[in-house]
PDB file of N, CA, C and O in Angstrom, chain B, residues numbered from 101:
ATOM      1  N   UNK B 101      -8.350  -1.164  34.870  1.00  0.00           N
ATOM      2  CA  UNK B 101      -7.036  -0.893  34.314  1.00  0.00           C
ATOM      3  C   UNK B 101      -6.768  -1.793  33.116  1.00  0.00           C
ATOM      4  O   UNK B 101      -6.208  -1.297  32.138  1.00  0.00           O
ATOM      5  N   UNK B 102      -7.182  -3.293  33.110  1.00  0.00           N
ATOM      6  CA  UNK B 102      -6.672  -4.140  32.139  1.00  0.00           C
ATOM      7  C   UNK B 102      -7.865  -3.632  30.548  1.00  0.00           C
ATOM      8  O   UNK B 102      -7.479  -3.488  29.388  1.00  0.00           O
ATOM      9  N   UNK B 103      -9.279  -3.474  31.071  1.00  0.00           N
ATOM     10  CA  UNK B 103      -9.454  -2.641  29.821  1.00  0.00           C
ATOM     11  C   UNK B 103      -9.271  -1.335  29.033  1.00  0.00           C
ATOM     12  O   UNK B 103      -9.616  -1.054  27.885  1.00  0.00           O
ATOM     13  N   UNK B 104      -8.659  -0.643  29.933  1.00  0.00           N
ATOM     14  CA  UNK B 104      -7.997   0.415  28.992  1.00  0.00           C
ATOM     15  C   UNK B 104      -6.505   0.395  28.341  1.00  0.00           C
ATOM     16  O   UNK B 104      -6.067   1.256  27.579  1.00  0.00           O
ATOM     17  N   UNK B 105      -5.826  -0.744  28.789  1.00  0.00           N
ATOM     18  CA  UNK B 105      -5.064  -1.259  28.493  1.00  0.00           C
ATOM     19  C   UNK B 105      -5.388  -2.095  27.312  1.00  0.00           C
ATOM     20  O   UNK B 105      -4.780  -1.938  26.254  1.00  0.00           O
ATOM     21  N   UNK B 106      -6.021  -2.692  27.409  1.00  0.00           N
ATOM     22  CA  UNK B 106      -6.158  -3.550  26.053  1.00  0.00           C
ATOM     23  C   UNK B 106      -6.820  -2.621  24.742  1.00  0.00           C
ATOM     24  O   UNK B 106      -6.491  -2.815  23.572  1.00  0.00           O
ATOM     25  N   UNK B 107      -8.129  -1.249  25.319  1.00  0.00           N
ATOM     26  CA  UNK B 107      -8.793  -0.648  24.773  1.00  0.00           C
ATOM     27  C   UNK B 107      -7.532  -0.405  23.329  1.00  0.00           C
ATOM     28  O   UNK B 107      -7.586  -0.757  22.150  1.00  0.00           O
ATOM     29  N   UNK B 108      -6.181   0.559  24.344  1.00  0.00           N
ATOM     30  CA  UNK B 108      -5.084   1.256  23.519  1.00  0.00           C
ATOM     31  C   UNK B 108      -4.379   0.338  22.722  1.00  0.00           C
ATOM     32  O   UNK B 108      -4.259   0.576  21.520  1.00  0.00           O
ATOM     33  N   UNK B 109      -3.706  -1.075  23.409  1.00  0.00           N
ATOM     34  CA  UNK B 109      -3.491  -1.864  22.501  1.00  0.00           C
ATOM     35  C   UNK B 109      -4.214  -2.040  20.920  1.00  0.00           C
ATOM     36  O   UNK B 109      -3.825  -2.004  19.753  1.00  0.00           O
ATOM     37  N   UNK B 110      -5.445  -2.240  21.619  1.00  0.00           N
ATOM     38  CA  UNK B 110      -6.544  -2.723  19.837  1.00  0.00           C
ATOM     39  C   UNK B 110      -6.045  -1.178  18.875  1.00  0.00           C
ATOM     40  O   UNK B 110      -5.468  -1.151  17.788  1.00  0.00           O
ATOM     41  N   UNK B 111      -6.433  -0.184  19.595  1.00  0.00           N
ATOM     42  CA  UNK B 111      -5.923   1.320  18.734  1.00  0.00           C
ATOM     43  C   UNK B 111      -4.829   0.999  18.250  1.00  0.00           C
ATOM     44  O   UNK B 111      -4.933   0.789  17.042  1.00  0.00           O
ATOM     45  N   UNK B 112      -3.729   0.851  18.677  1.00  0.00           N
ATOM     46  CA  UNK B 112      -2.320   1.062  18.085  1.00  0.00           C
ATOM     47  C   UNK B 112      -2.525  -0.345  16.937  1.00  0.00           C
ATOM     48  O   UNK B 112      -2.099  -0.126  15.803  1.00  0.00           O
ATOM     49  N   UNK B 113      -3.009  -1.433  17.137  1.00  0.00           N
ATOM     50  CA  UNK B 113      -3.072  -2.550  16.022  1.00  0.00           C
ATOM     51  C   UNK B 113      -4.145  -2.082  15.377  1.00  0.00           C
ATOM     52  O   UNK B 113      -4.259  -2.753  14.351  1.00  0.00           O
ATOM     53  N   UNK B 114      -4.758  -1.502  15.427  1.00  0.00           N
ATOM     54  CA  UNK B 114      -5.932  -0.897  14.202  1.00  0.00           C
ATOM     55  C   UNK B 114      -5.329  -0.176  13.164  1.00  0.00           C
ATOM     56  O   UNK B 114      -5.422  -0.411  11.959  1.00  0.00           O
ATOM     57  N   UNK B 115      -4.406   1.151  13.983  1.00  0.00           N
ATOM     58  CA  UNK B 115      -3.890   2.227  13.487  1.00  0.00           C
ATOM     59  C   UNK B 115      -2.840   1.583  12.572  1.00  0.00           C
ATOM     60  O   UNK B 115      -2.779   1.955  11.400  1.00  0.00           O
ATOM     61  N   UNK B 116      -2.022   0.653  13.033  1.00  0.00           N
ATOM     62  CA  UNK B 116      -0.959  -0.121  12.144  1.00  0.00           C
ATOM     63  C   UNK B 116      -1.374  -0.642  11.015  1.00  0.00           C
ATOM     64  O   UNK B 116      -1.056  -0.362   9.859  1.00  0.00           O
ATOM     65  N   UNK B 117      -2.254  -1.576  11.513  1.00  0.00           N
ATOM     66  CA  UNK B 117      -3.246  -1.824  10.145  1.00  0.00           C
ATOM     67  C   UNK B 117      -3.285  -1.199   9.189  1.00  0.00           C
ATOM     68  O   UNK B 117      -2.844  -1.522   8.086  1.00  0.00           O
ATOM     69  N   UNK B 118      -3.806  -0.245   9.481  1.00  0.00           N
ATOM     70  CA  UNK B 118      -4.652   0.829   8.108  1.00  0.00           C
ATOM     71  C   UNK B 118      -3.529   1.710   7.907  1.00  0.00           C
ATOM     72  O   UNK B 118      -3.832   2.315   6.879  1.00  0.00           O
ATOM     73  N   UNK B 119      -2.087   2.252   8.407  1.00  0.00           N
ATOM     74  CA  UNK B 119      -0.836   2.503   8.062  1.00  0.00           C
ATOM     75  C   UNK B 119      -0.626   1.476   7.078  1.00  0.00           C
ATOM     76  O   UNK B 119      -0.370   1.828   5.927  1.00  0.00           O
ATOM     77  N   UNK B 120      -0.701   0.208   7.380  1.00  0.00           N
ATOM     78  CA  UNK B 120       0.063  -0.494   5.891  1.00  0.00           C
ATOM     79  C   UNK B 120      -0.817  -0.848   5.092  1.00  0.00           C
ATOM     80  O   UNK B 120      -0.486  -1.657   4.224  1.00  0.00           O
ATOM     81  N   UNK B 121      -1.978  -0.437   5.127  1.00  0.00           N
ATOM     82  CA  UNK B 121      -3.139  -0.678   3.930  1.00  0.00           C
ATOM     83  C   UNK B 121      -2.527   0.640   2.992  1.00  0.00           C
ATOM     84  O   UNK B 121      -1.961   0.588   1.900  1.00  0.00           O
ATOM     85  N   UNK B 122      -2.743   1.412   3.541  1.00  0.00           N
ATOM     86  CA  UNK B 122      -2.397   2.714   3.029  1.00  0.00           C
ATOM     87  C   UNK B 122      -1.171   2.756   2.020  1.00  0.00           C
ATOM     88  O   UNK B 122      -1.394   3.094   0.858  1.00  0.00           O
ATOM     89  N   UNK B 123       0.132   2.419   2.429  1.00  0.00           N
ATOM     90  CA  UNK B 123       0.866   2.295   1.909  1.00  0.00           C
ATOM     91  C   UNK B 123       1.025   1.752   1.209  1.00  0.00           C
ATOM     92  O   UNK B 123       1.752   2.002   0.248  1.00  0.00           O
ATOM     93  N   UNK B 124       0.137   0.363   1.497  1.00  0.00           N
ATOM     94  CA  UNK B 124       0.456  -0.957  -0.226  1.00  0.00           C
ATOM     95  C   UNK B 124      -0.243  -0.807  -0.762  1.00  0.00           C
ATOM     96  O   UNK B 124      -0.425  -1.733  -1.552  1.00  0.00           O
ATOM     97  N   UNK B 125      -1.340   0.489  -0.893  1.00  0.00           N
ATOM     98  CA  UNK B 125      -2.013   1.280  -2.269  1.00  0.00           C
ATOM     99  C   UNK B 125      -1.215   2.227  -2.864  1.00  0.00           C
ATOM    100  O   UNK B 125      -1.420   2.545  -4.035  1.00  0.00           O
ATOM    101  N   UNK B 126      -0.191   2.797  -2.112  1.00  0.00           N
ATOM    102  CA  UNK B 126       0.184   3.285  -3.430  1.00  0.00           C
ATOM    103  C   UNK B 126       1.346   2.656  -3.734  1.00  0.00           C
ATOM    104  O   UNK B 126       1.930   2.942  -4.779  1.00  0.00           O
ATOM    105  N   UNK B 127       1.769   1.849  -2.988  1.00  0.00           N
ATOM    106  CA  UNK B 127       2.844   0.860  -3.817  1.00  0.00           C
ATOM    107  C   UNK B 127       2.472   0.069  -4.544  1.00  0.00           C
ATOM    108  O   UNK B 127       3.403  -0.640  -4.925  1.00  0.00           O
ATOM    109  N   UNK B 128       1.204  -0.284  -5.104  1.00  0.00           N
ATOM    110  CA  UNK B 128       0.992  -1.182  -6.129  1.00  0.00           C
ATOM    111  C   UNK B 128       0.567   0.004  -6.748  1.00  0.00           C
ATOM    112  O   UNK B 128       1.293   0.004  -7.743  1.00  0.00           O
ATOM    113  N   UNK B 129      -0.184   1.100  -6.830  1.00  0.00           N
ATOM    114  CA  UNK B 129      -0.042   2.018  -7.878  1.00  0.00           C
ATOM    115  C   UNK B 129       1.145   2.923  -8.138  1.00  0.00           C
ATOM    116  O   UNK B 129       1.165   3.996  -8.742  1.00  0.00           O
ATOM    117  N   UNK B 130       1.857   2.444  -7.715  1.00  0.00           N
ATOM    118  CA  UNK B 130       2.854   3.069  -8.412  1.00  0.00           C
ATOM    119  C   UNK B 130       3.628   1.734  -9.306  1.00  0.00           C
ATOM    120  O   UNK B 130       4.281   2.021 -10.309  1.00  0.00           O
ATOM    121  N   UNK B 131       3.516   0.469  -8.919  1.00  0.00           N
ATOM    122  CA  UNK B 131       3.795  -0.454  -9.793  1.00  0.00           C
ATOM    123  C   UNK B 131       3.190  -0.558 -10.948  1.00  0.00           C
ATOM    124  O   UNK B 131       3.609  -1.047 -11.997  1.00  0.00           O
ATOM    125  N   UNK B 132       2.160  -0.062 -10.698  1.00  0.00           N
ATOM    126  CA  UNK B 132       1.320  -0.553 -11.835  1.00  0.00           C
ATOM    127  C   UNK B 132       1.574   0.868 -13.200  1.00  0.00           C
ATOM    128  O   UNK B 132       1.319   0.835 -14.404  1.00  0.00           O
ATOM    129  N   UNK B 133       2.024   1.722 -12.542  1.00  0.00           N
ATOM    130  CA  UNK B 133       2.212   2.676 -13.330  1.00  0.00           C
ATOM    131  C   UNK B 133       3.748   2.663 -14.028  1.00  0.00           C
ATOM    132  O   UNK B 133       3.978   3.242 -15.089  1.00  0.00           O
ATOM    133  N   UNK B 134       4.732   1.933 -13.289  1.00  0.00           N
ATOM    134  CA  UNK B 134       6.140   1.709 -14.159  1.00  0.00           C
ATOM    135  C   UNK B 134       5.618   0.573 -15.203  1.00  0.00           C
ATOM    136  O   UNK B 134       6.039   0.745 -16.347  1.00  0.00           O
ATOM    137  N   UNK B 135       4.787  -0.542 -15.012  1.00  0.00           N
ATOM    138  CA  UNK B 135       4.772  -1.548 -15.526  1.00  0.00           C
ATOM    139  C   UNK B 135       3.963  -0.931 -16.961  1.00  0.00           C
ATOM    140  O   UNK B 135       3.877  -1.492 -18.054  1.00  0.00           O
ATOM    141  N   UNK B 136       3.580   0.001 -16.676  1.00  0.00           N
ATOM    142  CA  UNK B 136       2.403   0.297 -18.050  1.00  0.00           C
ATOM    143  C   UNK B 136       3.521   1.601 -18.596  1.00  0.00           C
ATOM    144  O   UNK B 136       3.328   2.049 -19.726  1.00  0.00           O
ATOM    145  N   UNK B 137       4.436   2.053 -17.924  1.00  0.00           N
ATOM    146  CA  UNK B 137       5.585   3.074 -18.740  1.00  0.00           C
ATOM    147  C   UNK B 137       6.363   1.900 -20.075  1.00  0.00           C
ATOM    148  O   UNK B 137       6.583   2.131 -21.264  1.00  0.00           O
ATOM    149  N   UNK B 138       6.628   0.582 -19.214  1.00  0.00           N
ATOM    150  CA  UNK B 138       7.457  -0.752 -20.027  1.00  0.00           C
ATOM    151  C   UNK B 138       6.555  -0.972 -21.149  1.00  0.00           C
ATOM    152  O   UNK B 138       6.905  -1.152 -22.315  1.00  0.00           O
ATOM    153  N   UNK B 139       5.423  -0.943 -20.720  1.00  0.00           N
ATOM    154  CA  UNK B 139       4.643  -1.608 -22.042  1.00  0.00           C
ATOM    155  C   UNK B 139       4.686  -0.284 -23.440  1.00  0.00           C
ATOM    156  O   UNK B 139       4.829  -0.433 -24.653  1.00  0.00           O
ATOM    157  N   UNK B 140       4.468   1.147 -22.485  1.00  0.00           N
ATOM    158  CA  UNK B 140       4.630   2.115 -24.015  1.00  0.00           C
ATOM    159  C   UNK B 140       5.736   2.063 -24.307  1.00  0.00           C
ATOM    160  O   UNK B 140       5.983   2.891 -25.183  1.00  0.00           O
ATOM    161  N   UNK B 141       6.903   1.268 -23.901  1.00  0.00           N
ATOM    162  CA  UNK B 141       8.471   1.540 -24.347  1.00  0.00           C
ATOM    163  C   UNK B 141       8.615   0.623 -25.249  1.00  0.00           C
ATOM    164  O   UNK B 141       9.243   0.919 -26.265  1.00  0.00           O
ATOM    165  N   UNK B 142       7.792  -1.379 -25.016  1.00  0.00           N
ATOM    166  CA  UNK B 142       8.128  -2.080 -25.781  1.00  0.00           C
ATOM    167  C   UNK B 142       6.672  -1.624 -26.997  1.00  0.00           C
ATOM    168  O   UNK B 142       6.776  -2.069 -28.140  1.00  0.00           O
ATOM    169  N   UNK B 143       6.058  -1.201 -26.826  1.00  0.00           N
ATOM    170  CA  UNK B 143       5.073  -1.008 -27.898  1.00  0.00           C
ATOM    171  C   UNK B 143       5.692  -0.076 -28.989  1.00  0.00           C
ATOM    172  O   UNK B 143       5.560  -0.317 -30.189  1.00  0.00           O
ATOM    173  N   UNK B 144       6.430   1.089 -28.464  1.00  0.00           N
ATOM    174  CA  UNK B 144       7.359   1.762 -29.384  1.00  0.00           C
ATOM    175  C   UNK B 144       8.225   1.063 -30.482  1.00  0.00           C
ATOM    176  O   UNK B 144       8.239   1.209 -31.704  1.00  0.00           O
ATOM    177  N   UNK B 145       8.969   0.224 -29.616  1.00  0.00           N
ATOM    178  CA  UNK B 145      10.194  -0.842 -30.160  1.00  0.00           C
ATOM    179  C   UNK B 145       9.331  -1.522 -31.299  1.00  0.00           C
ATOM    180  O   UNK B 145       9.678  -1.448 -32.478  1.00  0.00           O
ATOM    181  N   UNK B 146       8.302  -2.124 -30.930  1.00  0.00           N
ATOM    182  CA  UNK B 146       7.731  -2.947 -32.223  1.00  0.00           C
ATOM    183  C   UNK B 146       7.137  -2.252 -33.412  1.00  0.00           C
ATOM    184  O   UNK B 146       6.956  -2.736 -34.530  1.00  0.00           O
ATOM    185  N   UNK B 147       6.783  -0.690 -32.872  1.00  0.00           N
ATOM    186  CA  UNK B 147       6.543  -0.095 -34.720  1.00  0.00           C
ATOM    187  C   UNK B 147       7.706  -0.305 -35.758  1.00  0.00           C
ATOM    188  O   UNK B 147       7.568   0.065 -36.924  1.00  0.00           O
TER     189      UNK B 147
END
């Protein structure tokens, strides 16, 4: 009983894991994509 218990535990902390891997890829690509919108806005400003 205590190893299938722990088996599901490790699953659900695996699964969490790779839920927030997941997510803080595209939250840094999507940062990275406003931050490079700022740069064609101030690159505009300086022609």
């Amino acid at each position: 009983m205590k190893t299938s218990l722990k088996r599901l535990a490790l699953l659900l902390l695996a699964s969490a894991v790779f839920t927030l891997i997941g997510t803080s890829c595209n939250t840094f690509r999507g940062f990275g994509r406003d931050v490079e919108h700022v740069g064609d806005h101030i690159e505009r400003a300086a022609r």
